[in-house]
N, C-alpha and C positions, 0 to 999 in steps of 0.2 A: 344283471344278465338280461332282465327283458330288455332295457333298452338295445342291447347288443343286438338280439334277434329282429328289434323292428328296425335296428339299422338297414339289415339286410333284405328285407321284406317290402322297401318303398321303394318306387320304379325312378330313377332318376328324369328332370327333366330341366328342360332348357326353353326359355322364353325368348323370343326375340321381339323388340318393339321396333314403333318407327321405321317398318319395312315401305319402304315406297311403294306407292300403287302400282304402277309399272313393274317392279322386280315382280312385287308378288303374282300379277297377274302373269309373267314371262314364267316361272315357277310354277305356277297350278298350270299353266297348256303343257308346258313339258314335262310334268308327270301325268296328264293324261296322255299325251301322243304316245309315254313309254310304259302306261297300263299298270301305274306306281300308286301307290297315295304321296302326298307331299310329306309327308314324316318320311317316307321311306327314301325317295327322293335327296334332302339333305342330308339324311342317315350315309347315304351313298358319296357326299360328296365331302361330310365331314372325314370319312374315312379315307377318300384320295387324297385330302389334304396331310393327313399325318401321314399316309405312306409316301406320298409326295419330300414333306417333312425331314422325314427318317432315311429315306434315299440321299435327300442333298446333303446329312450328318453324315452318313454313310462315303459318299464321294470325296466330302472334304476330310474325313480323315486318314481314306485312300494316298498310300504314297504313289508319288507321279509313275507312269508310265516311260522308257524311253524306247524310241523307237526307231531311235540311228538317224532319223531324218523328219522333219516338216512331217505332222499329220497329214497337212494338205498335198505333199508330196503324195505318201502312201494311198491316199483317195485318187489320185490322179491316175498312180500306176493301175490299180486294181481296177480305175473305172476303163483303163485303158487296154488293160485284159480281157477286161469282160467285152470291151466292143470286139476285139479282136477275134473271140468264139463265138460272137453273132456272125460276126459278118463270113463266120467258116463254114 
């Protein structure tokens, strides 16, 4: 049983080597410019990635759409509506 409890009890971590000087410096300004620490920074982006991820599972096991006509049709009509109540 202790080891159970220190399972739980160690912070996980993640080591990256071999970071180009360049990434890393393009990385430390953009979490200063956004007022971040750099852990928090890749924290932020590891997790767009899996919701990123989990979206395109998501989409691809979505059965298709039909829509009677060419997508590009229906963009055309609607973008053609919509000029039509501007220029009203």
């Amino acid at each position: 049983m202790p080891g159970a409890c220190y399972k739980h009890a160690v912070a996980n971590h993640i080591q990256m080597k071999n970071v180009p000087d360049d990434l890393h410096r393009q990385l430390h300004e953009l979490a200063e410019r956004k007022g971040v620490t750099l852990r928090d920074l890749l924290l932020a982006a590891a997790r767009r990635e899996i919701e990123r991820e989990t979206f395109r599972e998501r989409l691809a096991a979505a059965p298709p759409v039909h829509l009677g006509q060419p997508a590009a049709a229906v963009i055309e009509e609607e973008r053609a509506r919509r000029d039509r109540e501007v220029g009203d």
